[in-house]
C-alpha positions in Angstrom: 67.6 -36.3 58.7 69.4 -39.4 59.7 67.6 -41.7 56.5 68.8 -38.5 54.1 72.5 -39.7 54.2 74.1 -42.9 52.7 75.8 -44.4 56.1 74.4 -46.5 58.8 75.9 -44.5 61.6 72.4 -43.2 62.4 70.6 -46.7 62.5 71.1 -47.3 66.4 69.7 -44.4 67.0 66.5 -45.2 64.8 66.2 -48.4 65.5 65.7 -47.6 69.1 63.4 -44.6 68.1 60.9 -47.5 66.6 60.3 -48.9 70.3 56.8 -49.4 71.1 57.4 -47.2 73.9 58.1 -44.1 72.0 55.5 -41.8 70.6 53.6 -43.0 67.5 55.0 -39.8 65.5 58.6 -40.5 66.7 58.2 -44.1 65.4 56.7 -43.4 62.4 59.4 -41.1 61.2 62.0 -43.5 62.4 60.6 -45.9 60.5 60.5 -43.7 56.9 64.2 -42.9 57.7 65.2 -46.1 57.7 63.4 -46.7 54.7 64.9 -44.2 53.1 68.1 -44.7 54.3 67.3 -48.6 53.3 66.2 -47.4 49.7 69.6 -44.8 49.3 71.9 -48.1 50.2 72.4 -51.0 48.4 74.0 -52.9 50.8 71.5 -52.2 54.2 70.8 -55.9 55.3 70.7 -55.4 58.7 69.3 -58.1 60.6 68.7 -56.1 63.7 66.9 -53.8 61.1 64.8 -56.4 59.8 64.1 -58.2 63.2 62.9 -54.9 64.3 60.5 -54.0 61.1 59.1 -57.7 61.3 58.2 -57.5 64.7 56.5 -53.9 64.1 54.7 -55.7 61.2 52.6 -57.1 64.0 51.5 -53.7 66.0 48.2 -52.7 66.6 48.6 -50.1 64.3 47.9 -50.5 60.6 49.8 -47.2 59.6 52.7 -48.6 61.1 52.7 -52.1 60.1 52.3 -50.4 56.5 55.5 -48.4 57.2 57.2 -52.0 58.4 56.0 -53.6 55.5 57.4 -50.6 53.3 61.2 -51.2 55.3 61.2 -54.5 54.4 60.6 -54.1 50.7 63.6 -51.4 50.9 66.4 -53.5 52.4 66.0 -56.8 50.1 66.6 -58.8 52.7 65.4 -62.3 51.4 64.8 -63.2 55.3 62.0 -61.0 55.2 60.2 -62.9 52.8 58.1 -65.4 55.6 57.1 -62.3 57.4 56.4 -60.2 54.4 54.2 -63.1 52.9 51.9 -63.5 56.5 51.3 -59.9 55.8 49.5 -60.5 52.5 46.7 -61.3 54.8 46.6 -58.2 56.7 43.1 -56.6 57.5 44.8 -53.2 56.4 44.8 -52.6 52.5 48.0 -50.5 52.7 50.2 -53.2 54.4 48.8 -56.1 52.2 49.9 -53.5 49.3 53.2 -52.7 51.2 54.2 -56.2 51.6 53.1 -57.5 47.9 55.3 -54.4 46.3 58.0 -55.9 48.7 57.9 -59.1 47.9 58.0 -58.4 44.2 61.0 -56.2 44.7 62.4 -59.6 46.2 61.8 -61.0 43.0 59.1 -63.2 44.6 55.6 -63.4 43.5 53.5 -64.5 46.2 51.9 -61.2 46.4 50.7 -61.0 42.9 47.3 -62.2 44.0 47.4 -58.7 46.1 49.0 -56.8 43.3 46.1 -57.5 41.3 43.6 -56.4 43.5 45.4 -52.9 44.2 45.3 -51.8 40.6 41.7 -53.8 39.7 40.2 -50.7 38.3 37.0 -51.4 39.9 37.1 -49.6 43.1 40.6 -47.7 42.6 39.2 -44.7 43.8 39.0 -46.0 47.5 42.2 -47.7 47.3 44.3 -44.4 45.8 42.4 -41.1 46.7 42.7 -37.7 47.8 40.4 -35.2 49.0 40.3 -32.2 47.4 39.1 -28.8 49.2 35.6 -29.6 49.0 36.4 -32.6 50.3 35.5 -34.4 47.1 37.2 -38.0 46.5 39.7 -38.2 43.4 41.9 -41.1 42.2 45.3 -40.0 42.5 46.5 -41.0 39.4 50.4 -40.2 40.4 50.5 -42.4 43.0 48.5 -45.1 40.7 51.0 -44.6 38.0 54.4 -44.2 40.4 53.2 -47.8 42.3 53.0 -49.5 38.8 56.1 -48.5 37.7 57.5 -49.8 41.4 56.1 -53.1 40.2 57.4 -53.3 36.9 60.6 -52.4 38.0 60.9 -55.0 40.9 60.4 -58.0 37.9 62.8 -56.7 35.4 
């Protein structure tokens, strides 16, 4: 609830629910609450904020270093951009693609290389799917669309 409202009174209180030493599904939502909180204010440059996301960019955890690579993109903090950039070369799809659509909302195109590859229709499927209830693979063409947009939107 705290990343639903438009001040940074509750950003203490996530930032220190992003610890390593919390439980994965405490940090995870801390870390989408700042995001959102990050994406609902303009002005959310937080260096304690960032410093936190960038280190969380290196956890042993793909799923969070996705959601760390997502943060960054949503407080446009120039700073991030070294940390963002090391991420392009993540094993993980999802924070390569998380820090690309960052970077570009930075105005910065060092992750167009990645960009590329995320929407290269050959093998979409893998990269955007969702299983129906016969467990049958489909391109989720919303999410395809919605992350294109994202793009376009960061260059104009």
């Amino acid at each position: 609830a705290l990343g639903s409202f438009q001040i940074p009174t509750g950003v203490p209180a996530l930032r220190a629910a992003i610890a390593p030493n919390q439980p994965p599904g405490v940090r995870k939502a801390a870390l989408l609450a700042l995001a959102k909180l990050a994406d609902r204010m303009t002005d959310l440059r937080d260096p304690n904020v960032r410093s936190d996301a960038q280190k969380t960019l290196k956890d042993e955890d793909p799923y969070m270093r996705g959601l760390a690579a997502l943060l960054l993109g949503k407080l446009k903090d120039p700073a991030a951009a070294p940390a963002l950039k090391a991420a392009l070369s993540d094993p993980d799809a999802t924070v390569r693609y998380n820090a690309a659509c960052a970077l570009a909302a930075l105005g910065d195109d060092a992750g167009v290389a990645v960009l590329v590859e995320m929407l290269d229709p050959r093998g979409l499927s893998e990269r955007f799917f969702f299983e129906d209830s016969d467990h049958k693979r489909h391109v989720d063409q919303p999410l395809v669309a919605a992350t294109t947009i994202q793009i376009g939107r960061a260059h104009v």
